[in-house]
N, C-alpha and C positions, 0 to 999 in steps of 0.2 A: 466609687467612693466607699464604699462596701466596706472591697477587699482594702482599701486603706485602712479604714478603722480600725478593721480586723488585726494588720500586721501591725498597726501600734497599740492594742491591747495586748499583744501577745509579747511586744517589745518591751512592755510594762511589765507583765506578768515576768518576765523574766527577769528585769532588773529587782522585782519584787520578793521575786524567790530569791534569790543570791542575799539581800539584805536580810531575810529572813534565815538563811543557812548560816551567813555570818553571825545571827545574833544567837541560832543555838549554839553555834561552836565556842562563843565568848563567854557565854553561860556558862558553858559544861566544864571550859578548860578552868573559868572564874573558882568554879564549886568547888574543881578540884584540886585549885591550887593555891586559893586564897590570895589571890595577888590582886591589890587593891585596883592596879589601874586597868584590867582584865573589866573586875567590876563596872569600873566606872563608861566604860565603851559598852560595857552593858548595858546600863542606865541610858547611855544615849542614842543607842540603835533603836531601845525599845520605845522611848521617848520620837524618834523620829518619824517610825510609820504612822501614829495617829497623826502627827501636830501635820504628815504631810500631804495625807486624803482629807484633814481640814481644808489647807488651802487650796486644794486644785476642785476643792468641791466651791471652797468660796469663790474663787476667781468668775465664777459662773453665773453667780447668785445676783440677784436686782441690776440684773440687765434688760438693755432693750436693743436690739439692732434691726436695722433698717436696710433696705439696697432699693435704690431710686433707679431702675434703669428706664433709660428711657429712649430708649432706642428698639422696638419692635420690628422692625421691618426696615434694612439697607440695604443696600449693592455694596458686590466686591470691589475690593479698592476705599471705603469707606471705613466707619471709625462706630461701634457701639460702645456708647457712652453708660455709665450708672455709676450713681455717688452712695458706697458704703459711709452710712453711720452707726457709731455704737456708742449708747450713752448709759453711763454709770449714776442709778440712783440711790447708791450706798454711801455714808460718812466715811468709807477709807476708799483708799485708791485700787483698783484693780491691776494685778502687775502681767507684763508679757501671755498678753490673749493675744494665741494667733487666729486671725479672721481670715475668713478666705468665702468667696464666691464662687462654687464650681462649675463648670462649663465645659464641653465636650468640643465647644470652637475650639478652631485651630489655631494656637497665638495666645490664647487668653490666659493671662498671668494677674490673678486679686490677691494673692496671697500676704499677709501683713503682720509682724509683731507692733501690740500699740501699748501704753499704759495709757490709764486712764483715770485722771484725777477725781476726789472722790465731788457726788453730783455734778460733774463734768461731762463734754461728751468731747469724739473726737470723730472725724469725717474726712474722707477724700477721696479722689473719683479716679474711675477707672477707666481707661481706652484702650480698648481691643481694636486692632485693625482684623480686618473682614478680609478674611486669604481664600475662603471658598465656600462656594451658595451650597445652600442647604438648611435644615432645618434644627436648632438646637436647644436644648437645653439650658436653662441658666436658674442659678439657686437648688435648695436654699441656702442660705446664707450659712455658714458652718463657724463656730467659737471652740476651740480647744484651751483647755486649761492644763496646763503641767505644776507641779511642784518644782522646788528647785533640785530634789534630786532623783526627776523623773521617775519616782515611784508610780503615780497615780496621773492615769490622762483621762478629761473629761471632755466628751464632746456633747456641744448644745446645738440645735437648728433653731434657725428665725427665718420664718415666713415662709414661702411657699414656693414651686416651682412657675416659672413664667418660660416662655419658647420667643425666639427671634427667629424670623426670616429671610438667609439671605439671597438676593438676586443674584445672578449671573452676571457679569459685565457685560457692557454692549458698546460696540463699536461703532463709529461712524463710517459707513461705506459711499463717500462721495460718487464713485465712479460703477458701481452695483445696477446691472441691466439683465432682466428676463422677460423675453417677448410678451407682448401684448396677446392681449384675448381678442379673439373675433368677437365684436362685439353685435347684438342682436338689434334691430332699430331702436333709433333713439327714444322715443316716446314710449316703447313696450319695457324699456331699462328704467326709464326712470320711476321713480318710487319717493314719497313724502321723506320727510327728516324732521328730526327737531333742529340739527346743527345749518347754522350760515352758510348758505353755496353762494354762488352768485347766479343759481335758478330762481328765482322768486315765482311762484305759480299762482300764490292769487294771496287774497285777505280774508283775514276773521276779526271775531270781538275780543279787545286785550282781556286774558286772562290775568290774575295776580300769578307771581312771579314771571312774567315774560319781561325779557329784557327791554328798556326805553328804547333801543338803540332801533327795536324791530316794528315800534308804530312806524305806519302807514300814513303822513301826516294831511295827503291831501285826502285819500278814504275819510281820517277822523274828521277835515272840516267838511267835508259833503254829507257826513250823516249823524255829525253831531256826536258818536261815539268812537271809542279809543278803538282803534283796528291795528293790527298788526300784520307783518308779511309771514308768508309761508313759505317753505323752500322745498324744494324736489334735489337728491343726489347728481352728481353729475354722469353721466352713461360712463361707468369703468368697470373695469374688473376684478373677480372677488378673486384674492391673494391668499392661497393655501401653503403653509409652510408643513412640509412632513417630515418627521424625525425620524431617523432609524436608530433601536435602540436595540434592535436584537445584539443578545449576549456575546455570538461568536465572531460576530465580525468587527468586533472593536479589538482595541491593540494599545498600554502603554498603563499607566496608572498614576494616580491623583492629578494633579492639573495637568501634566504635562500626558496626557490622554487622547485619544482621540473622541471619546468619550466630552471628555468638557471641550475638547475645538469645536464638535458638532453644537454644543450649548449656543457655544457663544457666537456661533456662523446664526442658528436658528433666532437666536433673540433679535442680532443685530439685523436679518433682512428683515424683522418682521416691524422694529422700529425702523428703517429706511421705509418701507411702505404707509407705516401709520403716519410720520410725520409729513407725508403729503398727502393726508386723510384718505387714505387707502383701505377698502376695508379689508380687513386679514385675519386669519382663521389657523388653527396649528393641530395636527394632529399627532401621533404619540404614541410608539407601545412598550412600554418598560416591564414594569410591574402590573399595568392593566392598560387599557387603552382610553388614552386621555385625549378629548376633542374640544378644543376651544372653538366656536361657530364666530365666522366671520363678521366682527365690527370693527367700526373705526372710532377713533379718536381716543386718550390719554388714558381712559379707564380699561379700555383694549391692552393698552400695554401693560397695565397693570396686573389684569388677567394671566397674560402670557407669562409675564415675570414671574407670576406664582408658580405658574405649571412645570416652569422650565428650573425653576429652582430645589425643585424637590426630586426632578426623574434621573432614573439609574437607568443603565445601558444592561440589564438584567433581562430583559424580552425573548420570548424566543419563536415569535412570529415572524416570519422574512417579509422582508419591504415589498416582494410582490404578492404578497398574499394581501399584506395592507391596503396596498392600489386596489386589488379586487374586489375586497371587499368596501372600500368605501368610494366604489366610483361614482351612484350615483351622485356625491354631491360635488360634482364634476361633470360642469357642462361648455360650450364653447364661448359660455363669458366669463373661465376663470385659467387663472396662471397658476401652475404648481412649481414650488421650489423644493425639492429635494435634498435634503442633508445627510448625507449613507459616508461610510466605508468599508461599504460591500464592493468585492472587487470580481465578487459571483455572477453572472450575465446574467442570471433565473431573473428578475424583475426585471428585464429589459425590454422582455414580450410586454406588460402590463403596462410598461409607461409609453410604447409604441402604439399599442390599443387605444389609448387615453389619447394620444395626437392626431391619431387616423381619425377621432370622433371631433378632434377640434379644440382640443384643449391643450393651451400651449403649457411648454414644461421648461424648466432651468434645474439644474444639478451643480450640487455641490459636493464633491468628492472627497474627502479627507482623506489624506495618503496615507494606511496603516501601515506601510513599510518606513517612515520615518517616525514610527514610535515603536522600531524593534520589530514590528512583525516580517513575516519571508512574504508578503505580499506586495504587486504593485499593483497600482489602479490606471496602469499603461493602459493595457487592454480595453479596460469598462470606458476610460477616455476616447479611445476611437471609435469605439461601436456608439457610442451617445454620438460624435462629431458626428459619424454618418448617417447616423437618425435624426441630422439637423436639429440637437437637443441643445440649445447652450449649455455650456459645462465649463466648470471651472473646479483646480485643485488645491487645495491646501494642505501643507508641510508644519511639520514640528517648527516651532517658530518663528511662521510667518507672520508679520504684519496684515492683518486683516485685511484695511479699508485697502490695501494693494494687492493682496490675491484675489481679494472679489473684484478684481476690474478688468475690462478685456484686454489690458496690459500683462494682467497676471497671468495671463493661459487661460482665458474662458475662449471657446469656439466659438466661431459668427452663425450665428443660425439666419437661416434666408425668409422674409418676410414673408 
């Protein structure tokens, strides 16, 4: 925004000078030649630079603008909304202010010539479609004023800078399977919850805000007070989603990346899991190593959404060092889902470690050879197959919910 200003003062200044060379040159030849209508374009050149830094200075003067957005936080594929206003509290009219919202989204176009009657206002609203998650900018609002003969440009800001976040898209993977956890007996699994199982393990005294739906109605008439049920989780498995984000083995750039395929493989297994209250957990090494701890239900997702919306494929820890170092929280009541387009076998020992001890694994493989790189993920495919790892790949334009299925090329791992 800067260097915009920048190249239209300088745009000015130049239109600026020129009018001013013209107006010595009309003088000089005026003086020296006495020819009346020499003068008289003298009179008007000189007349013209004040009367036209008045107007672009007034065009500015007893305003107010506004930008209402209200859209903080959407997924791609979605639409952030905000309604500029700009209202005039002057007796004459304000003529061709161009307003504009700046924004670093990709797609977003506020830009606007308006006039504006005098104590009048004018308003209209903007929709950006959302083409890629991340984290942005928006405002402030920017007023430029011109003359009419672009001598003099004035720029105003109104209000302040605000940031939107956007999600990642997420897919539905109907047919999406990775072996179960050996699970440890059932009584030593389960564990309290605030959320509805169909465990109910016993009764307490209604607190305020507990739902009606969880009194205990024959408890409350045997003791006269309101009792409510409690619930225990069901014995399952804790679902680890791991991202690989090291810098070198990605291949392709802006959406069509392997980079964002991995996003949207990570989000969407980790919504197939939470929507059947799974609890799930993601870890992450971009720019620093991001660990979401495994929970379930809607504000899980939310969590994740965040994480996965701001990380760059900029890392440059290799995925088996990752395993190594966070095996402890990997034990044999948990599934890991792996998301790499490493086509390097070095973390193949690590996640063989991690199986030998009981903890089951699924991979996802992102082909960096269909985003231009000389790699294939042939190889790292059979050596998983043979380590009974399920494994599946994904290509430059694939359909998601069909390459995550064992239709798509995932391997059968043996129970």
């Amino acid at each position: 925004m800067r260097r915009f200003i920048r190249a239209s003062l300088a745009a000015d200044r130049r239109t600026l000078t020129l009018f001013v060379v013209l107006l010595a040159i009309a003088t000089f030849v005026a003086m020296g030649t006495g020819f009346w209508l020499l003068f008289r374009l003298t009179y008007v050149l000189g007349l013209a630079i004040p009367v036209a830094w008045v107007v672009a200075r007034y065009n500015t003067m007893h305003l107010e603008v506004e930008a209402e957005r209200r859209t903080d936080r959407a997924q791609v594929g979605q639409e952030a909304q905000e309604i500029i206003e700009v209202r005039n509290r002057f007796w004459l009219p304000k003529l061709w202010l161009e307003v504009e919202d700046p924004s670093d989204m990709p797609g977003h176009r506020s830009r606007r010539v308006v006039v504006v009657p005098p104590r009048r206002s004018r308003n209209w609203v903007v929709n950006t479609p959302l083409l890629r998650r991340g984290l942005y900018d928006w405002g402030p609002v920017r007023v430029v004023s011109s003359d009419p003969f672009g001598l003099f440009r004035r720029v105003r800001e109104f209000g302040g800078r605000e940031q939107i976040l956007v999600y990642p898209p997420v897919f539905e993977l109907p047919h999406f399977q990775a072996p179960p956890a050996n699970l440890p007996g059932e009584g030593r699994f389960r564990r309290r919850t605030h959320y509805v199982t169909p465990n109910a393990s016993g009764v307490r005294e209604y607190a305020p805000g507990d739902a009606y739906n969880r009194i205990h109605w024959r408890s409350t008439a045997r003791t006269g007070e309101l009792m409510v049920k409690t619930f225990e989780l069901d014995p399952a498995s804790d679902i680890w989603v791991v991202l690989d984000l090291e810098r070198r083995v990605h291949a392709g750039s802006g959406d069509e990346s392997t980079e964002e395929y991995a996003v949207r493989v990570a989000a969407s297994v980790a919504r197939h899991y939470l929507v059947q209250n799974r609890s799930v957990g993601l870890i992450s090494f971009g720019r620093d190593l991001r660990i979401v701890e495994p929970e379930r239900g809607g504000q899980q997702m939310t969590r994740v959404l965040e994480t996965l919306a701001t990380v760059r494929a900029v890392g440059d820890a290799p995925l088996g060092n990752i395993l190594y170092e966070e095996q402890r929280r990997f034990g044999r009541h948990t599934t890991l889902v792996i998301v790499t387009s490493s086509t390097d076998d070095s973390w193949l020992t690590a996640i063989q470690s991690l199986t030998q001890r009981g903890v089951r694994a699924a991979a996802v493989l992102v082909d960096p050879g269909s985003f231009g790189a000389g790699r294939s993920p042939l190889m790292m495919y059979g050596e998983l197959t043979a380590s009974d790892i399920v494994t599946y790949v994904v290509r430059r334009g694939d359909d998601l919910g069909l390459a995550l299925s064992p239709s798509g090329g995932a391997a059968v791992w043996q129970g």
